[in-house]
C-alpha positions, 0 to 999 in steps of 0.5 A, spaced: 489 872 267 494 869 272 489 868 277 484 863 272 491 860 271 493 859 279 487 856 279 487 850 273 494 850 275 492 848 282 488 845 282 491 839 277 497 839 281 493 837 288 490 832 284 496 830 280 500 830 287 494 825 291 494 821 284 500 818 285 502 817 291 496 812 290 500 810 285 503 804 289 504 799 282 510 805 280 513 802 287 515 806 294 517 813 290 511 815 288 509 815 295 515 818 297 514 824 292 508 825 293 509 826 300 514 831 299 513 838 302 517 842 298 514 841 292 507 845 296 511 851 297 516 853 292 510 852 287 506 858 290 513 861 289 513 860 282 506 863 282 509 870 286 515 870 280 509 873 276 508 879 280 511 885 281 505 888 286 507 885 293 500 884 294 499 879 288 503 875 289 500 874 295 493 873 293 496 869 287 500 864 291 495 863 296 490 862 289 495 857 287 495 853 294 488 854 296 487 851 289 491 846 289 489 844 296 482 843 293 484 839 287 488 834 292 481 833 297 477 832 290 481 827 289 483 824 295 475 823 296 473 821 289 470 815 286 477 814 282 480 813 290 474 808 292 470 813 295 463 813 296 460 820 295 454 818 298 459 816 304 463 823 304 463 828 311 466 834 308 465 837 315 469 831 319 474 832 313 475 839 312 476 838 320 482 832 319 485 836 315 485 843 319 493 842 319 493 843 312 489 848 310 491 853 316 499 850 313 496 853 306 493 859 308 500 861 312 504 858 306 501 860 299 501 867 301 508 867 305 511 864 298 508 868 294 509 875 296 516 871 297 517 870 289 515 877 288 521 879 293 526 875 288 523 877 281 523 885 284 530 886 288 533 878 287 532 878 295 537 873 299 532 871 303 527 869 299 533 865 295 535 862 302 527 860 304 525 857 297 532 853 297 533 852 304 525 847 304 528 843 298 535 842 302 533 841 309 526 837 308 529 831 307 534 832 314 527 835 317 524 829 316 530 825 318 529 827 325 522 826 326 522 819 324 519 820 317 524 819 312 520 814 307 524 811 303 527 810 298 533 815 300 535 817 292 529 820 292 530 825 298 537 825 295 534 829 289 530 833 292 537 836 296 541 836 289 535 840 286 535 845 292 542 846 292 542 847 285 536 852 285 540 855 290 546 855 286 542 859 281 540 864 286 547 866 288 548 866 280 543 870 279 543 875 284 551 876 283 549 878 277 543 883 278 548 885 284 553 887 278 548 890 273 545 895 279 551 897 281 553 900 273 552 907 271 547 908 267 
């Protein structure tokens, strides 16, 4: 069941992410949204919260990216964005947007297997990781010239991660605290 969710789920939140960078009436921060990184990999993570099996949350955080992926190509090609179906070379695209899909094969799985890892043994690294791409995406970004305004929106991104990150520390402490009682 968790995969047929993966892949609704999935696929609505590439469509929803390409549709809104589209969205250029609500002003620069939908595109600036939507051009977000983080939001790509913690989103498999979420996926790999759900397993207590290493080798479902892979499989079930790949679903989700691949999913995804695929919801944000459907619509970055269909008639919604101007596209002419009769006009669309899926092997030119698909080759375009290698990147992507190699980034998302690597990503989907990694945090997948990474959510597992915390809902399992509350580990630091995958806290570290998962809070660490909200926090440092903006400074990422800052250093390869690719900071698109507006800032607040990038500003939110690091007050999430640091929150999430927070929680983690919180949360770890706890279940740290809780294991290490005699039962």
């Amino acid at each position: 069941m968790v995969f047929l969710i993966a892949v609704i789920v999935g696929f609505l939140f590439g469509g929803a992410d390409q549709y809104l960078g589209s969205l250029i009436s609500l002003g620069p921060w939908a595109a600036s949204v939507s051009g977000m990184s983080a939001p790509w990999l913690v989103f498999p993570f979420a996926f790999g919260l759900s397993q207590m099996s290493a080798r479902r949350a892979a499989l079930v955080g790949l679903t989700a990216t691949a999913s995804a992926v695929i919801g944000y190509f459907v619509l970055t090609l269909s008639p919604l964005e101007g596209v002419s179906l009769s006009h669309v070379d899926l092997i030119g695209f698909a080759h375009s947007q290698r990147e992507i899909i190699v980034g998302g094969l690597v990503t989907g799985p990694l945090f997948g297997f990474l959510g597992q890892r915390w809902r399992t043994t509350r580990s630091w690294l995958s806290a570290a990781l998962v809070a660490g791409v909200l926090c440092l995406e903006p400074l990422a970004r800052f250093a390869v010239g690719r900071l698109d305004p507006p800032r607040d929106v990038w500003m939110i991104e690091v007050v999430i991660g640091a929150a999430l990150a927070a929680y983690f520390l919180i949360a770890g402490a706890v279940y740290r605290q809780r294991s290490r009682r005699p039962v």
